[in-house]
N, C-alpha and C positions, 0 to 999 in steps of 0.2 A: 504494500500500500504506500503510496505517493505522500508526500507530507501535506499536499492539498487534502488528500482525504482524512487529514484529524483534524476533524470540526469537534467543537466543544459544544457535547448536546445540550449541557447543565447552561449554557448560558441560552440557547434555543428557546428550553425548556421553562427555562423565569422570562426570557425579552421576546420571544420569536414566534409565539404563538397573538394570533387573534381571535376577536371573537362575533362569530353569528350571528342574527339573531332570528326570532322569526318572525312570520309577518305580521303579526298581531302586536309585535310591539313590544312582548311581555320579555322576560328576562335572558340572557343569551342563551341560546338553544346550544351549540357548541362551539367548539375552539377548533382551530384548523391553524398549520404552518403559513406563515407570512409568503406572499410570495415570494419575498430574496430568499428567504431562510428555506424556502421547496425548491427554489432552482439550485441552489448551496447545495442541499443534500443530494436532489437529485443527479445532477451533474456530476458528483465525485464521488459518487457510489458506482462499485463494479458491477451491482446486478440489482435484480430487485429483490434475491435474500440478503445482501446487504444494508439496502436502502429500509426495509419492512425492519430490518432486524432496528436500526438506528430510530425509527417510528417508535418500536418498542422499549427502545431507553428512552428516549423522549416521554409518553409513556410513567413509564417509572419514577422518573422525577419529577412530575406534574401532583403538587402539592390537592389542588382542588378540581375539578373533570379531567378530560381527557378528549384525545383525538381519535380519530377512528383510525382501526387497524386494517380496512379493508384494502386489500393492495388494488383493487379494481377502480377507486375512488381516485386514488395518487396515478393511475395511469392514463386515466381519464383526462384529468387534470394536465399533464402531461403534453396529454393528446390536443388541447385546448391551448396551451401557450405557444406548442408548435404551429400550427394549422389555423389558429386562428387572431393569434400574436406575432405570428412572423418572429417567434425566438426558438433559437436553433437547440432545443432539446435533445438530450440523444436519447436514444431505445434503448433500455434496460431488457433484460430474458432472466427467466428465474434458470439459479444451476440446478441442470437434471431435468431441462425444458420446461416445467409445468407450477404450477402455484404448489406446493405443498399441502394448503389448508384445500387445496380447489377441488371438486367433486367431481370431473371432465376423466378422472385416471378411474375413478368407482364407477362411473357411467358409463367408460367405455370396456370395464370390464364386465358390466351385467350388461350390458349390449351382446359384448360376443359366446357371453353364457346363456342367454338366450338363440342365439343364433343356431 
C-alpha cells in the first residue's frame, strides 16, 4: 500500500461525515461520507474489500449513528460523480470477483441445482 492510501479514518470519522435529512424536515435521517472524504477513500482504495473494509472502521469510530455499509450505495455513488460529474473515478472489483455479503454466488448456485 502506497502512503497515499493511509488516510486517517479517526479524523473522517469526527470531521468527514454529513448529515441527511428527510423530507419532512424532522431530525437527520443519516450520515453519509462528505464528498472529498468519498472520492479520498475511494480513489486510494485497491478494491472495494478495501474501500467497505475502511467504511467499517469509519463505522467503529462513529460515537452516535452510522453510515451505511451497503457496498451497492458507495458504487452507485461512484457511478454518479463519474457519469454524471465528469470526475474521473476509477472502478473498484471486489477480490474473488463478487461482493462477499452479495446473494448472486447463492442464487446462482440454487439456479444450477435446480437445473
Amino acid at each position: 500500500m502506497s502512503s497515499k492510501n493511509n488516510i486517517n479514518l479517526t479524523v473522517i470519522a469526527r470531521d468527514g461525515l454529513e448529515h441527511t435529512y428527510n423530507y419532512s424536515g424532522a431530525s437527520p435521517a443519516t450520515r453519509r461520507i462528505t464528498k472529498m472524504n468519498f472520492v479520498k477513500l475511494w480513489q486510494t482504495s485497491t478494491s472495494m474489500n478495501e474501500f467497505m473494509s475502511r467504511v467499517r472502521k469509519i463505522n467503529e469510530l462513529i460515537n452516535c449513528g452510522s453510515i451505511t455499509e451497503k457496498s451497492h450505495t458507495y458504487v452507485r455513488r461512484a457511478e454518479i460523480f463519474r457519469n454524471k460529474r465528469n470526475i474521473p473515478m476509477k472502478y473498484l472489483k471486489w477480490e474473488g470477483g463478487e461482493d462477499p455479503n452479495g446473494e448472486w454466488a447463492k442464487i446462482r448456485a440454487f439456479a444450477e441445482e435446480l437445473a
